[in-house]
N, CA, C and O atoms as CSV, one atom per row, in Angstrom:
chain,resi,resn,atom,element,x,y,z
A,1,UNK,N,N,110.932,94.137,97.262
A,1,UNK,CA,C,110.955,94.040,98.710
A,1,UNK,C,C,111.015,92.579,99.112
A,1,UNK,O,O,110.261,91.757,98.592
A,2,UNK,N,N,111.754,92.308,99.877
A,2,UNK,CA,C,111.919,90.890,100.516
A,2,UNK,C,C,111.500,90.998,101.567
A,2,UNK,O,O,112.010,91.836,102.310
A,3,UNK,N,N,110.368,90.157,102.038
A,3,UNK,CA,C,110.468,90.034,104.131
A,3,UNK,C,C,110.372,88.442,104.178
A,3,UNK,O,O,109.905,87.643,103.365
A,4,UNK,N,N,110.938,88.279,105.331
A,4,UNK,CA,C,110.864,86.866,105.825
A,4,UNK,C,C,110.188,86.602,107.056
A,4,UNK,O,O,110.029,87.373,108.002
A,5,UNK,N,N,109.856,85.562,106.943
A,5,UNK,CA,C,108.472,85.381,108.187
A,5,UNK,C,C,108.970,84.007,108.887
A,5,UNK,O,O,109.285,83.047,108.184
A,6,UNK,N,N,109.017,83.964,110.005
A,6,UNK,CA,C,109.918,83.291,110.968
A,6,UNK,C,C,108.986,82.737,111.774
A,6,UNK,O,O,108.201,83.587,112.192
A,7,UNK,N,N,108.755,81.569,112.179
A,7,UNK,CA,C,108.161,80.907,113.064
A,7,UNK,C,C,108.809,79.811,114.094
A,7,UNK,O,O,109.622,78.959,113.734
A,8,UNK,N,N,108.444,79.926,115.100
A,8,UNK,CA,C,109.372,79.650,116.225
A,8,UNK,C,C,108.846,78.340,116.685
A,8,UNK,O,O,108.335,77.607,115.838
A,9,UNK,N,N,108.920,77.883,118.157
A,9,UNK,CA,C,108.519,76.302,118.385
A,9,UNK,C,C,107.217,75.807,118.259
A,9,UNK,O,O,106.272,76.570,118.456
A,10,UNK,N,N,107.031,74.611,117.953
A,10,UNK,CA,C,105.602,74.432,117.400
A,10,UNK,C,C,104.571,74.558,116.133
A,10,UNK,O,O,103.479,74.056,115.866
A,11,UNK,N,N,105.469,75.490,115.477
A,11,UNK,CA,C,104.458,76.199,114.767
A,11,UNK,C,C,104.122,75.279,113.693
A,11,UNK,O,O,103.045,75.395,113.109
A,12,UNK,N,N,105.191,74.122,113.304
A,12,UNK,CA,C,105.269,73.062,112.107
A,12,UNK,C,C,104.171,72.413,112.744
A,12,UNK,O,O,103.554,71.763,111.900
A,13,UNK,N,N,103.426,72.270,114.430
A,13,UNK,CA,C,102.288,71.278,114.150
A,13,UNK,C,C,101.040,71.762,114.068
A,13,UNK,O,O,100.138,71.156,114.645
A,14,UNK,N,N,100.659,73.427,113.034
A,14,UNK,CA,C,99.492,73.922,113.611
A,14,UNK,C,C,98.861,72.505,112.147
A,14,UNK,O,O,99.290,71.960,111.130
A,15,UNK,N,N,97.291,72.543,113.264
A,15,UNK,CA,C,96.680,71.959,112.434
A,15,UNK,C,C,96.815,70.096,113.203
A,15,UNK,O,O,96.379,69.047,112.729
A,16,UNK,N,N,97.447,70.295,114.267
A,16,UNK,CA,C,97.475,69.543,114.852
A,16,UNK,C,C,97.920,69.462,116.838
A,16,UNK,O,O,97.645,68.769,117.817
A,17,UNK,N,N,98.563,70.406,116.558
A,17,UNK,CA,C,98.236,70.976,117.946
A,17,UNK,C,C,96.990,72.028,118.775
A,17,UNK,O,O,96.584,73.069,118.259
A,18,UNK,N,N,96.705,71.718,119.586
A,18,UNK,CA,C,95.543,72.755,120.187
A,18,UNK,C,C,94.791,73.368,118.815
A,18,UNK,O,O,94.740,74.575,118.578
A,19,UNK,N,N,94.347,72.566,118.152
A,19,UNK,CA,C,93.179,72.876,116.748
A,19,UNK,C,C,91.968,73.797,117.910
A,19,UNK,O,O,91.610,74.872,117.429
A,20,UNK,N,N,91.615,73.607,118.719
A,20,UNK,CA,C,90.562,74.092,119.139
A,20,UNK,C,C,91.501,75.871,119.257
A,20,UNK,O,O,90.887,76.931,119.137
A,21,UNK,N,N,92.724,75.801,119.457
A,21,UNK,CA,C,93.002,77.578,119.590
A,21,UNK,C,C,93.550,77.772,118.826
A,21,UNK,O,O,93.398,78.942,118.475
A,22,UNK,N,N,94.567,76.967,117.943
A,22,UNK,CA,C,95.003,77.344,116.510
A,22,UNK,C,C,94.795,77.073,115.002
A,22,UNK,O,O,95.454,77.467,114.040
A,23,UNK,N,N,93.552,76.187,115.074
A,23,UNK,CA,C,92.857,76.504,114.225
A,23,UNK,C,C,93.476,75.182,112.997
A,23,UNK,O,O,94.592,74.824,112.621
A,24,UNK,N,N,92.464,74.890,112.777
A,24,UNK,CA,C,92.560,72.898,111.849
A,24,UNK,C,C,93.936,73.101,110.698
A,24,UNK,O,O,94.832,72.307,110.410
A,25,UNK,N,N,93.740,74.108,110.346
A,25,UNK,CA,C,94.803,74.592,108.966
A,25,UNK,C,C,96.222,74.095,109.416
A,25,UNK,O,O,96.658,74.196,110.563
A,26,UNK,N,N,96.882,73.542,108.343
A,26,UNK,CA,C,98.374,73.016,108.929
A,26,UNK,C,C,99.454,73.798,108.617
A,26,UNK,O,O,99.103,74.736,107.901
A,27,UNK,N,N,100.190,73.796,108.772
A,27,UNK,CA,C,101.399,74.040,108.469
A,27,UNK,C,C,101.998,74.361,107.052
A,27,UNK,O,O,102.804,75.278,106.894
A,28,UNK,N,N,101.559,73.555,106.030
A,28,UNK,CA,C,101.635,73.595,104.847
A,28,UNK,C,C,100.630,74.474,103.934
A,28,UNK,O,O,100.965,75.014,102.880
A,29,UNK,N,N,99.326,74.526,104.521
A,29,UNK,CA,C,98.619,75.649,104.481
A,29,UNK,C,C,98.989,76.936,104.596
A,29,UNK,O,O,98.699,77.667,103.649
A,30,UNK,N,N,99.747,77.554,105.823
A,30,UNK,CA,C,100.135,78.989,106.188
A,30,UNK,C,C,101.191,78.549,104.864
A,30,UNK,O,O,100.608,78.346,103.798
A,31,UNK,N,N,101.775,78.488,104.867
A,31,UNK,CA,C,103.263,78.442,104.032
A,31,UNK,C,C,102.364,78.379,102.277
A,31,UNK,O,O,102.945,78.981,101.374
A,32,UNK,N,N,101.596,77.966,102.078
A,32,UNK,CA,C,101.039,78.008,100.299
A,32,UNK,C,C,100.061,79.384,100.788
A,32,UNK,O,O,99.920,80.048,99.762
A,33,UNK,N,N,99.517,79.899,101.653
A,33,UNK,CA,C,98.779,80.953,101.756
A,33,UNK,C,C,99.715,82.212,101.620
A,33,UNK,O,O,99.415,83.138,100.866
A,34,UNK,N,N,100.952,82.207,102.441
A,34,UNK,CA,C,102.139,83.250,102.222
A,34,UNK,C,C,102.398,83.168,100.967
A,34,UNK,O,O,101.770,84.081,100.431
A,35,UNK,N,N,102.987,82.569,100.179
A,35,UNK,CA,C,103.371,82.202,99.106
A,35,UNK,C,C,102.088,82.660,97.652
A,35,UNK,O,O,102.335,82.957,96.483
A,36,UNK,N,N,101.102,82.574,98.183
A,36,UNK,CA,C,100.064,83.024,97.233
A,36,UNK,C,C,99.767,85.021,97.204
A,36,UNK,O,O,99.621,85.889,96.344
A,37,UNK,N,N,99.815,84.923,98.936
A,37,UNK,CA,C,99.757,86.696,99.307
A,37,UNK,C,C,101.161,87.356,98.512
A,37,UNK,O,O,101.175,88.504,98.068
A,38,UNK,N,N,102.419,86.328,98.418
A,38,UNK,CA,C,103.462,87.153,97.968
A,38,UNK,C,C,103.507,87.305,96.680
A,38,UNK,O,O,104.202,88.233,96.268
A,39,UNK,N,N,102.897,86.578,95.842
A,39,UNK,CA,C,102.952,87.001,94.467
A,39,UNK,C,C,101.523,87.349,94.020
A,39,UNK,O,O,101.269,87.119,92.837
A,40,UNK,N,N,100.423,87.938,94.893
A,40,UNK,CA,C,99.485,88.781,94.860
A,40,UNK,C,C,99.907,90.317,95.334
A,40,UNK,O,O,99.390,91.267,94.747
A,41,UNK,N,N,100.709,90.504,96.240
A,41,UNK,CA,C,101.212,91.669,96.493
A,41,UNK,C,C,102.924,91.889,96.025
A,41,UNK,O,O,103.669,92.841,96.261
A,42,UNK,N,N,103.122,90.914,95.458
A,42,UNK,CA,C,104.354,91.508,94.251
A,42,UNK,C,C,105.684,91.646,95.325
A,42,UNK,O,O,106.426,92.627,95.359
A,43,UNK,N,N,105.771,90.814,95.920
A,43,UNK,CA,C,107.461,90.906,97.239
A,43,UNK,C,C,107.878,89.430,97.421
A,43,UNK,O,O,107.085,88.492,97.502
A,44,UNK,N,N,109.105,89.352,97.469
A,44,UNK,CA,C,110.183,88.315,97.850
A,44,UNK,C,C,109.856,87.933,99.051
A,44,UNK,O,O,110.073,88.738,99.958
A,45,UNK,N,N,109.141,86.373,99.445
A,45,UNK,CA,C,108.762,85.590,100.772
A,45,UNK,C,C,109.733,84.844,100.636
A,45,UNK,O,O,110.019,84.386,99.530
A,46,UNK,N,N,110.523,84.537,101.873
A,46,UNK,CA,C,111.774,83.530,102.451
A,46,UNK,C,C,110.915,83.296,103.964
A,46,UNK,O,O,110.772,84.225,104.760
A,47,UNK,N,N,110.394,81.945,104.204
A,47,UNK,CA,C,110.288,81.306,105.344
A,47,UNK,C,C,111.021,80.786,106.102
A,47,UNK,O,O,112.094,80.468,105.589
A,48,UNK,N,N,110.864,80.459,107.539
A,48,UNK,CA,C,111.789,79.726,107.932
A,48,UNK,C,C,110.813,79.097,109.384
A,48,UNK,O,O,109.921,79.821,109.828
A,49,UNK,N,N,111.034,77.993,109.902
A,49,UNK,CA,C,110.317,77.585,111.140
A,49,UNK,C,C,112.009,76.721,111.679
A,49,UNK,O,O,112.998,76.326,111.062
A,50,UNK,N,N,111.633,76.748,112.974
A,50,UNK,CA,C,112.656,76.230,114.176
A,50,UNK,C,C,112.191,75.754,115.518
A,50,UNK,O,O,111.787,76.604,116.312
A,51,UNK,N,N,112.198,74.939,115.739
A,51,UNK,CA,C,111.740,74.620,117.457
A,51,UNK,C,C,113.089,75.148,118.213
A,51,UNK,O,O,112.932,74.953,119.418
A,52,UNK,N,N,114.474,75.801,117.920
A,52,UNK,CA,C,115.449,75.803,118.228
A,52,UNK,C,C,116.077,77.395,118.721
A,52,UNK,O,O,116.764,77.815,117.790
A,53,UNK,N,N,116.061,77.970,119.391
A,53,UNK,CA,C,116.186,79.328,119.689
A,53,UNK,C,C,117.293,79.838,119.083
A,53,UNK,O,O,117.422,80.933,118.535
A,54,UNK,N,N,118.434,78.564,119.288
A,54,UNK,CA,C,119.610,79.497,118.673
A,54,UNK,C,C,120.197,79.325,117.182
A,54,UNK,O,O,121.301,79.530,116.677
A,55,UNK,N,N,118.805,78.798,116.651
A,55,UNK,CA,C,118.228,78.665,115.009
A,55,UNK,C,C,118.027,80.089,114.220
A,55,UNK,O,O,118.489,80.709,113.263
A,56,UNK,N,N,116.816,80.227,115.475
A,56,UNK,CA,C,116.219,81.357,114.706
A,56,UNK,C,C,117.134,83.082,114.930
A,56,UNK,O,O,117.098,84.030,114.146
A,57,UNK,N,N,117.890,82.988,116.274
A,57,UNK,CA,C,118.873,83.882,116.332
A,57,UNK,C,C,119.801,83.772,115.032
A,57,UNK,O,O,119.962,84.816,114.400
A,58,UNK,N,N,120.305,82.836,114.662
A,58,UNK,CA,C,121.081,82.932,113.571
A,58,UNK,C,C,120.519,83.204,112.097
A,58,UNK,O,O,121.220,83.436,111.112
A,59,UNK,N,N,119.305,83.140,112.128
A,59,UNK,CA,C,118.334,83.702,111.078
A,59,UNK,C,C,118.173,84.798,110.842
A,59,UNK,O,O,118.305,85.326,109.738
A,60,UNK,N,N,117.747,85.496,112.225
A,60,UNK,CA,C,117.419,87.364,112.219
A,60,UNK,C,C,118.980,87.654,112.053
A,60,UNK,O,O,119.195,88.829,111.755
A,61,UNK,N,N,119.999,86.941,112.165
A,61,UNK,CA,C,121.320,87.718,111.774
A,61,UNK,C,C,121.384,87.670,110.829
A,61,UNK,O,O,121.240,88.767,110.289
A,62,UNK,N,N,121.659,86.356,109.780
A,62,UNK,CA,C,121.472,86.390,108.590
A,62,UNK,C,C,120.492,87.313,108.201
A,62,UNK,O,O,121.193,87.796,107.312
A,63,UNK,N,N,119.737,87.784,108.145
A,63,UNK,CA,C,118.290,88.479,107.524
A,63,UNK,C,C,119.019,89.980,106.805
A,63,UNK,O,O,118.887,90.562,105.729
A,64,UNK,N,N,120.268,90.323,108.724
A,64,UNK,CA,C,120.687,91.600,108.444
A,64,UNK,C,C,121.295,91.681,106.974
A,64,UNK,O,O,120.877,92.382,106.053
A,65,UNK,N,N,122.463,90.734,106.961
A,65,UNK,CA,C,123.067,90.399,105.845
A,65,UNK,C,C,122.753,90.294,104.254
A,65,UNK,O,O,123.268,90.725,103.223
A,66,UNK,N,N,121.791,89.606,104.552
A,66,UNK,CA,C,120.691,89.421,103.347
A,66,UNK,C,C,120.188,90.845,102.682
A,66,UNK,O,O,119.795,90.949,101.520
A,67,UNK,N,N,120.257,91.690,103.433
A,67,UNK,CA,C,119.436,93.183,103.601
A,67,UNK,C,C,117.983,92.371,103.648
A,67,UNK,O,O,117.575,92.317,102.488
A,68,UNK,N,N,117.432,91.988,104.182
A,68,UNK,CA,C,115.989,91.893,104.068
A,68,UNK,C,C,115.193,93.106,104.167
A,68,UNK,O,O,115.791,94.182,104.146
A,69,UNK,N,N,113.809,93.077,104.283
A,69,UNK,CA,C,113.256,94.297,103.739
A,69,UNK,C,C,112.505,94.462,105.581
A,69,UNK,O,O,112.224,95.481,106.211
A,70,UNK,N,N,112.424,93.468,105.842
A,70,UNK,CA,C,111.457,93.107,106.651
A,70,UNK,C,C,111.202,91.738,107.461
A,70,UNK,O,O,111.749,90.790,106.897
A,71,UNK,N,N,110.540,91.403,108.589
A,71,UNK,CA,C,110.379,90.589,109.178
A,71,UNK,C,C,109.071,90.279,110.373
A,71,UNK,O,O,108.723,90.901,111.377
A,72,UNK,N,N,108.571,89.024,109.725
A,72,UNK,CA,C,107.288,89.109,110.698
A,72,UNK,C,C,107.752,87.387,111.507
A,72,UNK,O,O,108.194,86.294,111.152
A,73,UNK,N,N,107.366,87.978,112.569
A,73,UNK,CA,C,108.010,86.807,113.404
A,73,UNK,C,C,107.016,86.342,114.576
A,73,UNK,O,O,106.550,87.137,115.392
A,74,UNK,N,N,106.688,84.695,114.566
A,74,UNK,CA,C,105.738,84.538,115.765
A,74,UNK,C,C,107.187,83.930,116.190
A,74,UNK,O,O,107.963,83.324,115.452
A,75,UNK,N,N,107.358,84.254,117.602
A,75,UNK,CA,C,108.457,83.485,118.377
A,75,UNK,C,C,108.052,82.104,119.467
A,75,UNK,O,O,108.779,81.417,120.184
A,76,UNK,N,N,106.103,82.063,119.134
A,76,UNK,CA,C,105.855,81.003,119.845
A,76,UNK,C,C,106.225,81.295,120.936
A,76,UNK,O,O,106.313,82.467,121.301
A,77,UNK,N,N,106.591,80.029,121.863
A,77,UNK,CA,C,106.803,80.570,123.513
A,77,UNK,C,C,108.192,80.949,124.077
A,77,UNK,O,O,108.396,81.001,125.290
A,78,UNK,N,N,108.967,81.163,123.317
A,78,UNK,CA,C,109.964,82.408,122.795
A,78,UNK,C,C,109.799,83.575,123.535
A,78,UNK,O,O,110.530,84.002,124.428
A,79,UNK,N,N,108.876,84.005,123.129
A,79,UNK,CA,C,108.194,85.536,123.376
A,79,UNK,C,C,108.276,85.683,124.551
A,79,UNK,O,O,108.560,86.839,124.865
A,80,UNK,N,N,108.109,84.787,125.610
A,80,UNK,CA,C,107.644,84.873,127.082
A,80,UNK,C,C,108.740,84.760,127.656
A,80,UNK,O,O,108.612,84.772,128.880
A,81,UNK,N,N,110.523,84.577,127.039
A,81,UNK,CA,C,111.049,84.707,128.106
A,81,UNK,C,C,112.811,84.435,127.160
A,81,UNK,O,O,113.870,84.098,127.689
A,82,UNK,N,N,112.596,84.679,125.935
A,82,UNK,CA,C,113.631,84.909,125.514
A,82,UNK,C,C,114.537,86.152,124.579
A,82,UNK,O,O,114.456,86.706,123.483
A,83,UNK,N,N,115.555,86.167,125.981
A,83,UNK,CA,C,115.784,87.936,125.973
A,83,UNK,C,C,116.869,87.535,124.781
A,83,UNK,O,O,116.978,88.434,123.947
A,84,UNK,N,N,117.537,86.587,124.581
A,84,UNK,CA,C,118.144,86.182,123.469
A,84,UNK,C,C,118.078,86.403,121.854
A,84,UNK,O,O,118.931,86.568,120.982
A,85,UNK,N,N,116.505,86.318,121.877
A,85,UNK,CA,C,115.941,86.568,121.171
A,85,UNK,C,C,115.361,88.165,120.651
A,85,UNK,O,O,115.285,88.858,119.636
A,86,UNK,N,N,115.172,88.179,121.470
A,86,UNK,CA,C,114.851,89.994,121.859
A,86,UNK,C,C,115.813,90.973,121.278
A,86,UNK,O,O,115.504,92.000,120.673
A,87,UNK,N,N,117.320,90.426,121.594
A,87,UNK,CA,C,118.369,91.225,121.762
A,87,UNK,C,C,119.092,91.476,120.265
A,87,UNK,O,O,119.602,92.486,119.780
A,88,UNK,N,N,118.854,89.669,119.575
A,88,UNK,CA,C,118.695,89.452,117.945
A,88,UNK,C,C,117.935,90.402,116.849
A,88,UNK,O,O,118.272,90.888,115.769
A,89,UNK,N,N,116.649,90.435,117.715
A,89,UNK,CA,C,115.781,91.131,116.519
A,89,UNK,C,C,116.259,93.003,117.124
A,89,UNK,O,O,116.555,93.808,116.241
A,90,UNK,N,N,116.268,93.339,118.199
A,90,UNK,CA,C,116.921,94.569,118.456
A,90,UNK,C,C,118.307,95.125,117.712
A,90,UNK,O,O,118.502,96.332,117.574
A,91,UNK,N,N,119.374,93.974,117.184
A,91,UNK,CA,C,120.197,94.373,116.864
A,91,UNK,C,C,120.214,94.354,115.173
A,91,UNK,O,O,121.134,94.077,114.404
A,92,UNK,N,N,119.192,94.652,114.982
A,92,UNK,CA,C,118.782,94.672,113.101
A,92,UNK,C,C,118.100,96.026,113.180
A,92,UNK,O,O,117.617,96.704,114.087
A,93,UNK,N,N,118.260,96.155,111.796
A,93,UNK,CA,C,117.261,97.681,111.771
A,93,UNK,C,C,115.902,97.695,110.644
A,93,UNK,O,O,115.201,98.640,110.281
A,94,UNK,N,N,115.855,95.992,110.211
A,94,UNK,CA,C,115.018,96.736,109.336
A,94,UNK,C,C,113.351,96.539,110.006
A,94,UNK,O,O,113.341,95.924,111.072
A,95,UNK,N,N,111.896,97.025,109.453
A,95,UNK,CA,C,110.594,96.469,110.418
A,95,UNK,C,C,110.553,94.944,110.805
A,95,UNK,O,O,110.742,94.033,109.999
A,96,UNK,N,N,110.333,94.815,111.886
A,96,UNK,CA,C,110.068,93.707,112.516
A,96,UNK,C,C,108.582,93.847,113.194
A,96,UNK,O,O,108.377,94.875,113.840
A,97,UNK,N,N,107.706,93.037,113.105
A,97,UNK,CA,C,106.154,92.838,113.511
A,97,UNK,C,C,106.147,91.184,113.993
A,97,UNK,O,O,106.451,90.155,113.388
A,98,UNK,N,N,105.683,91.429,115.288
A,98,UNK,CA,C,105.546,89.986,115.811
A,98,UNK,C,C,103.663,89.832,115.922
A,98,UNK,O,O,102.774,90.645,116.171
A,99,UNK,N,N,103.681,88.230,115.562
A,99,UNK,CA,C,102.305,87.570,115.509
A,99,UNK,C,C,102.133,86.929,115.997
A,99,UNK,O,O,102.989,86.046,115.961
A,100,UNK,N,N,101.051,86.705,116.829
A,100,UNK,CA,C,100.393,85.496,117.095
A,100,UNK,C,C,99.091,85.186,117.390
A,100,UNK,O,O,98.300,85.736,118.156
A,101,UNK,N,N,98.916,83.726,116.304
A,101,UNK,CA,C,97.681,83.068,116.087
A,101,UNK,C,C,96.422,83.379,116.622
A,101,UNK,O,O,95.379,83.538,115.988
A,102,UNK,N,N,96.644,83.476,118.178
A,102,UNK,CA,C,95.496,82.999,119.023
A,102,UNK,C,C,95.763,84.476,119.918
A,102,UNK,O,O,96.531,85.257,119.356
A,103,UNK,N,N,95.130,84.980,121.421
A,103,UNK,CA,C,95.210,85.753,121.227
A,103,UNK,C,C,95.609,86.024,122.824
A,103,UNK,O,O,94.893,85.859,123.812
A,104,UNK,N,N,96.626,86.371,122.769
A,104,UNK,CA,C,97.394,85.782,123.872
A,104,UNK,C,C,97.286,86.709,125.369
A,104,UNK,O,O,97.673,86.450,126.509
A,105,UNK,N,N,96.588,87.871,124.793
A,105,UNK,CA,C,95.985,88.392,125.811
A,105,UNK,C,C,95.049,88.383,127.110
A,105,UNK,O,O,94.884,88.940,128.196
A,106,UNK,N,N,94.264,86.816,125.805
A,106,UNK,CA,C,93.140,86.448,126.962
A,106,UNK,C,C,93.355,84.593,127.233
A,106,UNK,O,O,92.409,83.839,127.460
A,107,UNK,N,N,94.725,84.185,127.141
A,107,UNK,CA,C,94.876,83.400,127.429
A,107,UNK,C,C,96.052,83.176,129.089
A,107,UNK,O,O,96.205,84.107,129.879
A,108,UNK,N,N,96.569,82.100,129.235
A,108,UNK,CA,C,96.945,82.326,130.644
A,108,UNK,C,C,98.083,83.415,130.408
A,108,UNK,O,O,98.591,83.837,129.369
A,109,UNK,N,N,98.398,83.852,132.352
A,109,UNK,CA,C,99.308,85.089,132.622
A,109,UNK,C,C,100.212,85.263,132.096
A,109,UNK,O,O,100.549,86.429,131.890
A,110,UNK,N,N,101.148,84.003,131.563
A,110,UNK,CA,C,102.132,84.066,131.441
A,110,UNK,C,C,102.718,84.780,129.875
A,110,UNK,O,O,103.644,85.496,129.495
A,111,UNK,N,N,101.562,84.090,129.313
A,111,UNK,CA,C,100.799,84.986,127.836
A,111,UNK,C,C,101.308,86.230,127.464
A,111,UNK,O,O,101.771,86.558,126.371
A,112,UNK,N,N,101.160,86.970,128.606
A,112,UNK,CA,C,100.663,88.090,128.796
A,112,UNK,C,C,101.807,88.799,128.278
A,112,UNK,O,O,101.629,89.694,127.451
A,113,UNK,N,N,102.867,88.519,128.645
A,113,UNK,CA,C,104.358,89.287,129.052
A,113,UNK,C,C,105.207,88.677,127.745
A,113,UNK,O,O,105.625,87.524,127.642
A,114,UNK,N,N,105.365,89.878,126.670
A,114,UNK,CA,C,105.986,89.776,125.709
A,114,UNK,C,C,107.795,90.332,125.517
A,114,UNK,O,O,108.201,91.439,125.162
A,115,UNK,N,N,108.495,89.250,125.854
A,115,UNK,CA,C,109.691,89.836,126.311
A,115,UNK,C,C,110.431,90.486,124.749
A,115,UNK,O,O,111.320,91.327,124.616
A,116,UNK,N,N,109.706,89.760,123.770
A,116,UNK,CA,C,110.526,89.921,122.182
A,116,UNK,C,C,109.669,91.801,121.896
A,116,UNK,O,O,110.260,92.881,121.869
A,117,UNK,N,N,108.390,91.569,121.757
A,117,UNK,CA,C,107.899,93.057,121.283
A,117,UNK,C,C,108.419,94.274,121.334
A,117,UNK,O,O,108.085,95.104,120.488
A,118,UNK,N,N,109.632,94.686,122.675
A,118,UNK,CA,C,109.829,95.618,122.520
A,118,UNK,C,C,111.051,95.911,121.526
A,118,UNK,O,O,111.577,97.023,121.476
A,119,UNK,N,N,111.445,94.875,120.773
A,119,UNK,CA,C,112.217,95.260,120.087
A,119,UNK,C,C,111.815,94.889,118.530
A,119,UNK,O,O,112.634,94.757,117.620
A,120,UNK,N,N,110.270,94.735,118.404
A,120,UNK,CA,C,109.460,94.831,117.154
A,120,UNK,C,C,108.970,96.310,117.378
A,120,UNK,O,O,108.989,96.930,118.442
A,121,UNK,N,N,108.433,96.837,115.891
A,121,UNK,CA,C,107.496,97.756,115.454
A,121,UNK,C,C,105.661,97.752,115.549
A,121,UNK,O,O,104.833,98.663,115.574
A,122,UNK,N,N,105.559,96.298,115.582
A,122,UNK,CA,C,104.384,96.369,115.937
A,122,UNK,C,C,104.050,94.715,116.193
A,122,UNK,O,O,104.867,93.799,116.106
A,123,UNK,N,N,102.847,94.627,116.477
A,123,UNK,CA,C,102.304,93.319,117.117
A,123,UNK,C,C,100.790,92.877,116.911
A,123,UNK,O,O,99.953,93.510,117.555
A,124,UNK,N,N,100.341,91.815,116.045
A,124,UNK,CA,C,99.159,91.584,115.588
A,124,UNK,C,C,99.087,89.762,116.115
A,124,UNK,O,O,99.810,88.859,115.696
A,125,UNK,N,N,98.289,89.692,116.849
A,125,UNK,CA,C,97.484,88.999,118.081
A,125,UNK,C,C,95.932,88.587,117.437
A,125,UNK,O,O,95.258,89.316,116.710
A,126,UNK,N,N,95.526,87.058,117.970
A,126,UNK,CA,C,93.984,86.843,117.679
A,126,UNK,C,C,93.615,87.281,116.042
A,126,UNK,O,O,92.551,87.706,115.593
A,127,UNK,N,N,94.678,87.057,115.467
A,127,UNK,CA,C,93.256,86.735,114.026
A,127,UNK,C,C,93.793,85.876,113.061
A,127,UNK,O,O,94.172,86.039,111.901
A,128,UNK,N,N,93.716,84.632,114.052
A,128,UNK,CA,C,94.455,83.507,113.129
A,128,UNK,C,C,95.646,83.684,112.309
A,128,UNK,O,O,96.628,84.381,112.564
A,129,UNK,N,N,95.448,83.036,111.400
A,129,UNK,CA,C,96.632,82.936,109.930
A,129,UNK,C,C,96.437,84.462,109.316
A,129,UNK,O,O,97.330,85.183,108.869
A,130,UNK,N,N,95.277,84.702,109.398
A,130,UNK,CA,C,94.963,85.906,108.039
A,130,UNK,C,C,96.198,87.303,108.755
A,130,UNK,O,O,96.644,88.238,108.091
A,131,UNK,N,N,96.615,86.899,110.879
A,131,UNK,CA,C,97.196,87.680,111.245
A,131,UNK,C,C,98.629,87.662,110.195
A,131,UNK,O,O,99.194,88.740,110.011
A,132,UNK,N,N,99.032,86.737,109.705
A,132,UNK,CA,C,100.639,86.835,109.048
A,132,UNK,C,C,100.179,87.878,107.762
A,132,UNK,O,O,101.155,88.469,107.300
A,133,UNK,N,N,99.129,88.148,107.228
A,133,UNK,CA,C,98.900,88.904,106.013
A,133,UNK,C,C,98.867,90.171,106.699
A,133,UNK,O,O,99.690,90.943,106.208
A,134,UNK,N,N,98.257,90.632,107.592
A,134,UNK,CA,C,98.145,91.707,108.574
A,134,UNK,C,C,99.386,92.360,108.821
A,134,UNK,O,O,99.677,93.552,108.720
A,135,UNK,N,N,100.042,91.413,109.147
A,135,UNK,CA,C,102.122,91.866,109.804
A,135,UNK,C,C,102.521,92.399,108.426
A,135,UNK,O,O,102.876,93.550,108.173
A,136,UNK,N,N,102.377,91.109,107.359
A,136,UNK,CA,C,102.950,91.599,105.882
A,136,UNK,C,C,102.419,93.010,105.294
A,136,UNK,O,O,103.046,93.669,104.465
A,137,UNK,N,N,101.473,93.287,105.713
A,137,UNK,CA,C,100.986,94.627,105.089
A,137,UNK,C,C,101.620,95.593,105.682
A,137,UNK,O,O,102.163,96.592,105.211
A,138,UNK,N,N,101.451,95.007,107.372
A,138,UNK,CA,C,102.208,96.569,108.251
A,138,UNK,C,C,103.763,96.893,107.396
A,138,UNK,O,O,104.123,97.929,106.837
A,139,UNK,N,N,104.334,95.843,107.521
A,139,UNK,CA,C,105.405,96.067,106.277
A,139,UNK,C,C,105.749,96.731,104.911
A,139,UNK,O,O,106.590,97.447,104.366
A,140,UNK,N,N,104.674,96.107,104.709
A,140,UNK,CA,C,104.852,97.034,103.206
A,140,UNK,C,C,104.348,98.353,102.795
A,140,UNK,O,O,104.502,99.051,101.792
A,141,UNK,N,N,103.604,98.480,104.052
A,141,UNK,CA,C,102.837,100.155,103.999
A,141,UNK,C,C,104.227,101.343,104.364
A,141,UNK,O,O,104.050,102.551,104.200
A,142,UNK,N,N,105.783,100.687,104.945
A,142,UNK,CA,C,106.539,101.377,105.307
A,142,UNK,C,C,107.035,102.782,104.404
A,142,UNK,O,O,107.898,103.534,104.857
């Protein structure tokens, strides 16, 4: 099984951005923590990070191609208003699970309104990093 886990703007400065909501761990951390979960649970990890929208669109296309198995995707602030994006991961078929860090429910309004989710399978919110192991499982339980 292959899934690839996609991270959208920002995400290269956790560990240095807003540490008080995303938590001291960097960047290079999530990425050796994936990398350790994937050859503890026995599946093909391909990363990718982008501050660039029409990066990561060309990624979830490629993915199709690739046959990937799967895809867990934080779209960062993406989520809140890119139908572009939305329309990318809609036009693939394999699971898609979107994450994020912190917990965006109880942060401001704008938070709130996930324009990418409806074209994921599921959505894991508020539990830090350990959330990307969470998405990876929803995956592999398919």
């Amino acid at each position: 099984m292959k899934i690839l886990v996609i991270n959208g703007p920002n995400l290269n400065f956790l560990g240095i951005r807003e540490p008080d909501i995303y938590g001291k761990q960097d960047y290079k951390f999530l990425l050796s923590m994936l990398e350790d979960y994937a050859k503890e649970k026995n599946f093909e990890l391909e990363t990718f990070q982008s501050n660039h929208e029409g990066a990561i669109i060309d990624r979830i296309q490629q993915a199709y191609f690739e046959k990937v198995d799967g895809i867990v995707i934080n779209p960062g602030a993406y989520t809140h208003y890119s139908y572009a994006i939305h329309d990318a991961l809609a036009s693939v078929s394999m699971k898609k699970i979107e994450i994020h860090i912190s917990n965006v429910n109880e942060r401001e309004s704008f938070r709130h309104i996930s324009v990418t989710l409806p074209a994921c399978d599921g959505q894991v919110v508020g539990q830090g990093l350990k959330g990307y192991l969470l998405a990876i499982d929803m995956i592999l339980e398919q």
